[in-house]
Structures are given as C-alpha cells and as structure tokens.
C-alpha positions as CSV (number, residue, x, y, z in Angstrom):
1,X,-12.0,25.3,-1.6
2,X,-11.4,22.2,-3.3
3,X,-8.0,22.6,-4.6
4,X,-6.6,23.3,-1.5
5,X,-8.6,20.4,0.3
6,X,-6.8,17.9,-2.3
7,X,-3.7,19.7,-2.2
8,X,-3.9,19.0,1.9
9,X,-4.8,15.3,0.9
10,X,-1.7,15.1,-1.7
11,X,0.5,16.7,0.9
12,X,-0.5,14.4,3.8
13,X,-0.7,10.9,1.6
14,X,2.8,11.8,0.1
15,X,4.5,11.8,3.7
16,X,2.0,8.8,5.0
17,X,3.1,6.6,1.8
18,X,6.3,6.7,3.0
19,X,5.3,4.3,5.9
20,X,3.8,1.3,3.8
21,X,6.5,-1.0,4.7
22,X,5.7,-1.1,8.4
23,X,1.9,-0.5,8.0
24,X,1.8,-3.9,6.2
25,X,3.6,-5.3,9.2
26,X,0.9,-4.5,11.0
27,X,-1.6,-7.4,10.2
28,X,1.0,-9.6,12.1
29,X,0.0,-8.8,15.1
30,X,-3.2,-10.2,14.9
31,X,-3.2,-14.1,14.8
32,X,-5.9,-14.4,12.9
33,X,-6.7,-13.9,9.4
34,X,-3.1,-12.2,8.6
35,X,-2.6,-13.1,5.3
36,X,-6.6,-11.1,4.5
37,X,-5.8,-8.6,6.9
38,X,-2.3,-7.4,4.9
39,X,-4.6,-7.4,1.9
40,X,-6.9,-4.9,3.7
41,X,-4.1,-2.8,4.3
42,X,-2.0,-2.9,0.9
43,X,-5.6,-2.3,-1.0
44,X,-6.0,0.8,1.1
45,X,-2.5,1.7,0.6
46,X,-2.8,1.0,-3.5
47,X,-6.1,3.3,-3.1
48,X,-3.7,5.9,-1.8
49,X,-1.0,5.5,-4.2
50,X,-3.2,5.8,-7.3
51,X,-4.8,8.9,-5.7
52,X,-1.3,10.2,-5.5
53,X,-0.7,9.6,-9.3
54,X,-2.5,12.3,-10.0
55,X,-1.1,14.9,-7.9
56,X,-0.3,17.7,-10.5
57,X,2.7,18.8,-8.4
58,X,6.0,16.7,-8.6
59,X,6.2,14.0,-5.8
60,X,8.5,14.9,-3.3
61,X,11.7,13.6,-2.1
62,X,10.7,10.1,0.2
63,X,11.8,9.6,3.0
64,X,12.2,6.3,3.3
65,X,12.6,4.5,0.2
66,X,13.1,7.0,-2.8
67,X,10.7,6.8,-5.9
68,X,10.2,5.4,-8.3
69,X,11.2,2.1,-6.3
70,X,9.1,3.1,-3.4
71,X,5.9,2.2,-6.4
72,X,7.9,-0.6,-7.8
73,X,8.7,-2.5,-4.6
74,X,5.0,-1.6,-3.3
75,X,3.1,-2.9,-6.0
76,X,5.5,-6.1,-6.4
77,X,4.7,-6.8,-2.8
78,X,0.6,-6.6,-3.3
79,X,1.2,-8.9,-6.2
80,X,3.2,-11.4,-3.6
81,X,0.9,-11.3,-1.2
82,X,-2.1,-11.6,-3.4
83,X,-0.5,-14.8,-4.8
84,X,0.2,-16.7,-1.6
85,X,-3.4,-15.9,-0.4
86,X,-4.6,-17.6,-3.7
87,X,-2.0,-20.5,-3.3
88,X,-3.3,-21.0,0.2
89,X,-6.9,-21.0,-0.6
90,X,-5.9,-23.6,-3.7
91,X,-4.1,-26.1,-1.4
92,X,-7.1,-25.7,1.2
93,X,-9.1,-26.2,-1.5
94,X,-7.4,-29.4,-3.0
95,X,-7.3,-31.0,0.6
C-alpha cells in the first residue's frame, strides 16, 4: 500500500517539477509581498525536489528543461531570490 502510494507521488511530482519555471511566476501576480510569496513557492517546490531525490527509479526524461540542469538552474534561482529578499530587507533596514 505504501510503495505504490509513493510510487503515485514520484510519478506525479516528476511531471509537476517540470513546471517550476512558470509556478514561480506566479507570485507576480499579486502586488503585494512578491518577493515572500516566490519564496513560498520555490520552498515548496525544493520540498518537492528533495522528495524526488529519493525516488529509487531513474528520473524520467523532462519535458521542459532536461536534468540535471532542470536541479541546477532551480536551486541557483532559490539562492537568487533568497539573496535579493535579504538585500532588500538590509537596505530597509539601513534606511
């Protein structure tokens, strides 16, 4: 019962993480708070992705973006965004 629930999960996550480019695009849309709303969304993306490390069966062929720089450009973009929104808060901070 349990391996095929997380074999669904694996099997749905690996076609949904396909999509992070445009799912962080999202936040935009909403005037307010973008900058913490994109972090929402890439931390519940990374949560995804790490849960898809350890999918015991090889990751399939993306459709978007293939791997590994799907990961690379993914957790390059969480680490940009993650430094403007500390940048921001600093020059807030200093003014």
């Amino acid at each position: 019962m349990l391996t095929s629930l997380l074999f669904i999960l694996f099997s749905v996550f690996d076609v949904v993480f396909d999509f992070w480019p445009f799912l962080l695009i999202a936040p935009f849309l909403n005037r307010k708070s973008r900058l913490r709303n994109m972090i929402y969304v890439w931390g519940l993306w990374a949560i995804i992705r790490i849960f898809l490390f350890f999918n015991p069966q090889p990751t399939p062929k993306s459709l978007l973006i293939p791997e590994p720089l799907s990961t690379i450009l993914f957790f390059a973009t969480g680490l940009i965004i993650i430094s403007i929104m500390f940048s921001v808060s600093f020059w807030k901070r200093k003014s």
